[in-house]
N, C-alpha and C positions, 0 to 999 in steps of 0.2 A: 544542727544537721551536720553529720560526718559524711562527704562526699572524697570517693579514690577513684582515682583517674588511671588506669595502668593498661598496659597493652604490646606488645610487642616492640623489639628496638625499631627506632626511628619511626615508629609510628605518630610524632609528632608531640609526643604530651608538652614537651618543656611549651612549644609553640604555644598551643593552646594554652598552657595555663599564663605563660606573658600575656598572650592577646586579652583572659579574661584581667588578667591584672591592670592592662594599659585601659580597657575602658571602665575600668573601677570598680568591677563587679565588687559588690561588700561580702567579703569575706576573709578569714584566715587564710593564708596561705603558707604551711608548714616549708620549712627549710628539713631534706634530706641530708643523714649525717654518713660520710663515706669516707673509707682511706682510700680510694681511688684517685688515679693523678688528677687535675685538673684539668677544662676544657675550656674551648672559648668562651665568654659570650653567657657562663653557665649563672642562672638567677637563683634555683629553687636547691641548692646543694651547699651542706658546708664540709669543706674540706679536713680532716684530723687525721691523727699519727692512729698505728694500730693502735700504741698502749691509749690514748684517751679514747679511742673508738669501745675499749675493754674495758678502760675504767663505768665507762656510759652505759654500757653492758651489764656489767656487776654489780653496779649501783640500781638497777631495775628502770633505767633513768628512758629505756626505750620500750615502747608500742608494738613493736614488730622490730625481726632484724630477720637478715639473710646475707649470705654469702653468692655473690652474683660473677660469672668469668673470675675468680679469685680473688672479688676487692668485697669487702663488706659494705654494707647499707643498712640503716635504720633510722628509724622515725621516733626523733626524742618526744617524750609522753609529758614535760613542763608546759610548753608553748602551747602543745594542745589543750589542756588542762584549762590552762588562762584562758585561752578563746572561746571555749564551750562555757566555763564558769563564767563569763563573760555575755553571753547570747550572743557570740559570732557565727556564721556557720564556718564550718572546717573546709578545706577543699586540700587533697595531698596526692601524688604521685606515688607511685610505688610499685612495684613488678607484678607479675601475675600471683607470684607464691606469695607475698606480701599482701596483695588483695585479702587470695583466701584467707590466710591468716589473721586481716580485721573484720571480715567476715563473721569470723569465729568469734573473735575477744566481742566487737561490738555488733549483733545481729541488724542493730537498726540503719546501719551505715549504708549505705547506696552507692553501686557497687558502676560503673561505667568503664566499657572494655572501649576504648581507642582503636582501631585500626586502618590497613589502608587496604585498597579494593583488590590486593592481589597479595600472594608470597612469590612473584614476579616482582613486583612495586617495592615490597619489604628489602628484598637483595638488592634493587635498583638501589634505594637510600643509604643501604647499606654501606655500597660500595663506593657510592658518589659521596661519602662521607671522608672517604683516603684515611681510613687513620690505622684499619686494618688490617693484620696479614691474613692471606689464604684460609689458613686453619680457623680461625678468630672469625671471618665470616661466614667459615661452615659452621663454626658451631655456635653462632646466632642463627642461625636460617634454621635449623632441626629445632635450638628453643623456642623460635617464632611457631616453628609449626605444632610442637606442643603446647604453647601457650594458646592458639586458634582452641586447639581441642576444647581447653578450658571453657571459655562464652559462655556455655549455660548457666555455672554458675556467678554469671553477671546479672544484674538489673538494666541493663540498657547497654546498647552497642551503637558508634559513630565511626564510621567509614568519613576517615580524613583524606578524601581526593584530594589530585595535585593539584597546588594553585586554587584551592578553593578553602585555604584554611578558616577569613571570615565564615563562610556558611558554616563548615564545622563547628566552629567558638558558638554560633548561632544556635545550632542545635544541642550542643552540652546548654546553653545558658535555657534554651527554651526546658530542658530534664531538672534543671535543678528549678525553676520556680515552677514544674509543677508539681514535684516534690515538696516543693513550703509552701503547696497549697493542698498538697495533701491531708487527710479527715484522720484526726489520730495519729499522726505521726509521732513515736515513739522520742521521748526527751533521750538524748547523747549523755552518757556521763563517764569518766573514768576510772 
């Protein structure tokens, strides 16, 4: 099973996906590839220069890629490979464009929009994050509010209130096993 977790900034994913990692959920969990600077604390990201982000590129060596606020992102297609060849399931992070986009390449993937109970809430974290200027959190708040647009083409939506991240974690973990309990559910390949 290929599970994307994506949803507007600070709407929580790295959280959730540490939480599901700290209690052992079995599963892959893909590392995102970016020339973006570095951050604190960050688990599910690997940091490179642009020319190896283009070498990875070129080589077809990525799943999806996008260009995000001007730093690229992509999801190297090896690791994944191994884990599905493997009978792991997948679980990975990735933007809203990015979703659609494995959407597209893999229909049977299961699609889970993250967010939180307000685009009041979104700016709050926003800004309580200190890391950006004026401009930079206006134009996260217009992609949040574009990215809302999107939802429908998700399979499942979780509203990550504050302070209640275990119940979140609770209800992604309750989406995915009833998805591998799903009748038919279509085998992952690359």
């Amino acid at each position: 099973m290929l599970v994307v977790i994506s949803g507007p900034s600070c709407a929580g994913k790295d959280s959730v996906l540490a939480l599901l990692r700290e209690r052992q959920y079995p599963a892959h969990f893909t590392v995102t590839a970016t020339t973006r600077p570095e951050r604190e604390s960050e688990t599910f990201i690997r940091h490179m220069s642009d020319s190896d982000f283009t070498d990875l590129l070129e080589n077809d060596g990525l799943l999806e890629h996008a260009e995000v606020y001007g730093y690229h992102y992509g999801v190297p297609k090896a690791p994944l490979r191994e884990a599905l060849d493997n009978g792991k399931d997948v679980i990975m992070r990735v933007d809203v464009q990015g979703a659609e986009t494995i959407k597209q390449l893999v229909p049977a993937a299961v699609l889970i929009f993250l967010t939180l109970p307000s685009i009041d809430e979104i700016e709050a974290r926003i800004r309580s994050r200190g890391q950006d200027d004026e401009a930079t959190v206006q134009r996260r708040l217009k992609a949040a509010v574009r990215e809302l647009d999107e939802l429908p083409k998700f399979d499942y939506v979780v509203v990550n209130e504050r302070d209640r991240l275990d119940d979140t974690v609770d209800k992604v973990e309750a989406i995915l096993l009833a998805e591998r309990c799903r009748v038919g559910r279509a085998q992952v390949t690359l």
